[in-house]
N, C-alpha and C positions, 0 to 999 in steps of 0.2 A: 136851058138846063133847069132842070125842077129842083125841089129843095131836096128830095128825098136825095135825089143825085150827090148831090154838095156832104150832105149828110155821111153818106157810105163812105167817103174817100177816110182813109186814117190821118189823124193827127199826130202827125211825125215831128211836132217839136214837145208834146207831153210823153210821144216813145221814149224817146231820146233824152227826156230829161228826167226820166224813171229809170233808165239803164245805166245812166251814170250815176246817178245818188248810189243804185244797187251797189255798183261799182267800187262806188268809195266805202259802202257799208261795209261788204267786204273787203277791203284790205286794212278799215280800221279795226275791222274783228282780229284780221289777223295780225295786225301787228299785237292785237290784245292778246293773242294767244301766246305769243311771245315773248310777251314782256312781263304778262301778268299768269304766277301758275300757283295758285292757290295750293295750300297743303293737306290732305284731303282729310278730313275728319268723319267719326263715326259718328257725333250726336247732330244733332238740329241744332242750330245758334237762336240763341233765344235773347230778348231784351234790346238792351244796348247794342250787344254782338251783331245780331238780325239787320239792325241799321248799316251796321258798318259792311257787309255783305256786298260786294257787287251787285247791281239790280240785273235782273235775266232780259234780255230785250227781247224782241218778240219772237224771232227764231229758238228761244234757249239758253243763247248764246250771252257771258255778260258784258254787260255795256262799258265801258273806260270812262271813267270821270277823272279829267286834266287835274282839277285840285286832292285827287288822293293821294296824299303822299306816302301814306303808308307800305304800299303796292309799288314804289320807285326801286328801282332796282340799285343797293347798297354795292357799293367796290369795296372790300376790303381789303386794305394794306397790308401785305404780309410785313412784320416787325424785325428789325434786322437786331439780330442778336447778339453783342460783342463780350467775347470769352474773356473773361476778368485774368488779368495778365499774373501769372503766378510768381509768391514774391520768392526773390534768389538768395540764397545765405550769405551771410557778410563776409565768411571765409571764399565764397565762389567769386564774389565781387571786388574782394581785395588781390585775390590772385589773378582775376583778369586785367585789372588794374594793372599790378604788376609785371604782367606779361605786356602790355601794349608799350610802358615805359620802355622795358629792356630790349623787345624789336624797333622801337623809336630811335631808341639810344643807338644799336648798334646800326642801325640802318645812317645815323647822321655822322656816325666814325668811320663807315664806309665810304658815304659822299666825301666827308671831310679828306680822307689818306688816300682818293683815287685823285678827286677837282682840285684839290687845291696846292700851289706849290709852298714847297717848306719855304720857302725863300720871302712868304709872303708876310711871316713875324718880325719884327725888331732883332736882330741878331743880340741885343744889348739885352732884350727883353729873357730871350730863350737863355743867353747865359745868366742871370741872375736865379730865373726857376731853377735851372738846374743846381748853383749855389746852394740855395734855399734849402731845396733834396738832399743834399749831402747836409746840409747842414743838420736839419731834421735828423737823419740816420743815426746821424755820430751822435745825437744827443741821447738817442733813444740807449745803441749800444753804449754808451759815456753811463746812464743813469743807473743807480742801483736802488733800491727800494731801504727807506730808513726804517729801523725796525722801533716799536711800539714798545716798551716795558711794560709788561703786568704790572700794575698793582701790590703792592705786596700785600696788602688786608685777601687777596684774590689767590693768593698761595696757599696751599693748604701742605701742612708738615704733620706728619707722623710720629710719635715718641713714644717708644713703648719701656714702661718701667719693667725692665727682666724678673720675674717670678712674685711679681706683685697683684694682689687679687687674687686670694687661695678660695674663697667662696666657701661652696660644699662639695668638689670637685674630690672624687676619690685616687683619681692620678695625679693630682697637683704634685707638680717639682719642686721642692722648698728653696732649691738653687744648693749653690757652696757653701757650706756651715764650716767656720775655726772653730777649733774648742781646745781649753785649756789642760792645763797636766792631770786635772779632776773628773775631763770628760765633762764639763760646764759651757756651752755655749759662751761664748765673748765677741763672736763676730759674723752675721749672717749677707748673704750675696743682695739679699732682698733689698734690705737696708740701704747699702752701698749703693744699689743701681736706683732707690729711689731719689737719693739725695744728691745723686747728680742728674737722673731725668728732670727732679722740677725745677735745675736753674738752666738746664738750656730748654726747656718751654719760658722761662721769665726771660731770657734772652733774645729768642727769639719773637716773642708777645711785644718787648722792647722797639721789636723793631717795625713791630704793625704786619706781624705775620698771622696767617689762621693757624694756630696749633691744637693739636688734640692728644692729650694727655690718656694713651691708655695702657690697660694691663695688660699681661702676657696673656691670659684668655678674653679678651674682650670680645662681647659680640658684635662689635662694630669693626672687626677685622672681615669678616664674611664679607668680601665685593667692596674693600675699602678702597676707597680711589683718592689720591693725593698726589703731592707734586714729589713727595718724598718721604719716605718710610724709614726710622733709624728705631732697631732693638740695641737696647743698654743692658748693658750685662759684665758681670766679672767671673773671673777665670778660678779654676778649683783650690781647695785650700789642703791639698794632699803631700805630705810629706813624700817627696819622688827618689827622697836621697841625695838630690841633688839640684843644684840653684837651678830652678825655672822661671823664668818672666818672661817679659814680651808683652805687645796688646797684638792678637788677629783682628781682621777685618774684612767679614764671608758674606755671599752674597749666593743668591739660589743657586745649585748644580742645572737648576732646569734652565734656567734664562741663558741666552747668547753671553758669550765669552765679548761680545762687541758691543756697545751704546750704553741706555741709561742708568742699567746695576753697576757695571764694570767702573762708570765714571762716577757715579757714587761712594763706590768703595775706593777709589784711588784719592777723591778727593775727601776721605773722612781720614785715612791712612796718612796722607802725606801733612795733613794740617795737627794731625796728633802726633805723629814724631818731631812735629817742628817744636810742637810746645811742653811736650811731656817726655821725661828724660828716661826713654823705655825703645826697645828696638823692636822693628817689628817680628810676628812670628807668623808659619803658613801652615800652622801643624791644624789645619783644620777638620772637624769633627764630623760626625752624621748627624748629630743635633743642630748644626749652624749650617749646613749645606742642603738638609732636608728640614728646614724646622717648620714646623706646625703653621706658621705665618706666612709660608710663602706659598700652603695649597690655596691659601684665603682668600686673601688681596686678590686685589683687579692686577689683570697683566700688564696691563699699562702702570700703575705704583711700581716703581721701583723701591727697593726695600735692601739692609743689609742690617748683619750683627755687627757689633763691635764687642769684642771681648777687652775689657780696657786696663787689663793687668792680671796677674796671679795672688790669690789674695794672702797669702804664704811669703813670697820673696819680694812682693811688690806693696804690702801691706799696709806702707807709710803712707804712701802717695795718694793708696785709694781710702784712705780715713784722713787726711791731711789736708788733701789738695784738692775739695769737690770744686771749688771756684775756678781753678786753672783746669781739671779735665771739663767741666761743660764750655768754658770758652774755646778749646780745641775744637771739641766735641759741634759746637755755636760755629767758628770759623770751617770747618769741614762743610757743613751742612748750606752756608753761604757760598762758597765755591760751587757747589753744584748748584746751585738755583740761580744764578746769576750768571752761570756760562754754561751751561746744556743748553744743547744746540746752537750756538754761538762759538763756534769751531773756530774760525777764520779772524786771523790776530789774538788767539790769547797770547798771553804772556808763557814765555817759555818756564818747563820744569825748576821749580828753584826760585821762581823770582816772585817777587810777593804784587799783589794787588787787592789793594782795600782790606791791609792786612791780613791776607791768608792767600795761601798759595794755591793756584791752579796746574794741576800736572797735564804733563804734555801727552794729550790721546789724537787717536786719528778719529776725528770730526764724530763725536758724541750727537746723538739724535736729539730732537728737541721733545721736551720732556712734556707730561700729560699736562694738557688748558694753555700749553702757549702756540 
């Protein structure tokens, strides 16, 4: 065999080992085409960039370089996003509270009166609860509530001196005028009602009472509010022909015939016949039943007139005795403040307490601030 011969045959381990490098070239192109997909840009990379470039191998195609990390294929974690829990109102929260309590509750009074027998307490125990129970009851119906006294500095009294305060008032009332055989004034009403309103204001101040000393037009009757309202006054000095006396004691036409006017006026009446030796009269007027004082006041003041004698046939008494009518006038005024509304055990009509006498009404209301 010649050489030329030897020569011609192919050399099938340089085939064979060109077709498998091919082989692996490509499938490492292709996995490169896979893994690696550049983003396509319109300029030239220049510089630094140019470097960082894949290199083109010799088909085109670029080559994979194991240490680029850049070109590593990034997983990103999608972030789980937890919805901030919204806060609940304290009234939603207190009420569900509530609610799981009282389905608790009745849920273990359920178990309790189906499972369990009654038989399973102290028979000893069950009756003393039940003692206990009644005993409780009765004590509750047994109690009565003790009542608090006001204060007397926390009283507020009303005193109005009848026809005092003429001002510049072109209607002013001058009251009842006496006049002598001359037509000479000798005796005016004004007078009379002042000097027995300022000793039962000192009487009543006596006793650590609020008093307020006012005129017949005061502007502090507009909405006056007190525990008790008394106008002083005396009765005409008109020659009638015939003996008139008596004291009245009126109280509004508009107010209830029942509660705190009604018990004002019994109790100013009955303390002044006890002490002043005059009987009563009911010959009452349109000035004492409508008088100017009673559109004023608060509805709640209760209010009366006292007409406290005729100044004619009673005329001794009411220039003689200022110190005996304001003490009636004082004990009237005590009666109602100290038992309005306090019905239940007065003292019957007639009998005396804490020196002045309480009349017998059906259950008098309790009176303004207590």
């Amino acid at each position: 065999m010649t050489d030329e011969g030897v020569n011609d045959k192919p050399n099938r381990g340089d085939n064979e080992h060109s077709a498998s490098a091919i082989f692996v070239e490509l499938m490492r192109q292709a996995a490169a085409k896979a893994a690696v997909k550049p983003a396509p840009s319109t300029t030239e990379p220049s510089g630094d960039d140019a470097e960082k470039q894949p290199k083109a191998a010799g088909n085109g195609e670029p080559s994979l370089e194991p240490a680029d990390e850049e070109h590593r294929i990034r997983r990103v974690r999608p972030r789980l996003v937890l919805r901030r829990p919204q806060p609940g109102s304290i009234a939603g929260g207190f009420f569900g509270t509530l609610s799981v309590v009282i389905l608790s509750t009745a849920l273990v009074a359920t178990l309790l009166m189906f499972f369990v027998n009654p038989e399973f307490l102290n028979p000893a125990v069950v009756q003393g609860l039940q003692l206990e129970r009644d005993e409780i009851i009765a004590g509750i119906a047994a109690a009565q509530p003790t009542p608090v006294q006001t204060p007397q500095w926390l009283r507020r009294i009303g005193i109005i001196s009848g026809h005092r305060g003429r001002g510049q008032r072109l209607d002013y009332d001058p009251g009842a005028v006496c006049y002598d055989e001359y037509k000479r004034v000798v005796l005016t009403e004004e007078s009379i009602n002042y000097a027995v309103a300022t000793r039962v204001v000192n009487n009543l101040e006596a006793l650590n009472f609020t008093v307020d000393m006012l005129d017949e037009f005061d502007p502090r009757l507009v909405d006056y509010r007190a525990d008790a309202l008394v106008s002083i006054h005396a009765n005409s000095c008109i020659d009638f022909g015939e003996l008139v006396t008596g004291f009245i004691v009126s109280k509004s036409d508009a107010r209830p015939d029942t509660g705190n006017d009604v018990f004002l006026r019994e109790c100013i009446a009955l303390n002044y016949a006890a002490n002043i030796p005059l009987e009563r009269s009911y010959n009452e007027t349109e000035d004492m039943i409508n008088n100017h004082a009673w559109r004023k006041i608060h509805p709640l003041t209760p209010g009366v007139i006292l007409e406290m004698g005729f100044m004619l046939a009673d005329k001794e008494i009411l220039t003689g005795q200022h110190d005996l009518l304001a003490h009636a006038i004082t004990m009237g005024i005590l009666c109602y403040i100290e038992n309005a509304g306090y019905s239940a055990g007065l003292p019957q009509s007639g009998r005396r307490s804490a020196d002045y006498l309480v009349p017998l009404l059906a259950t008098p209301t309790p009176i303004f601030g207590r």
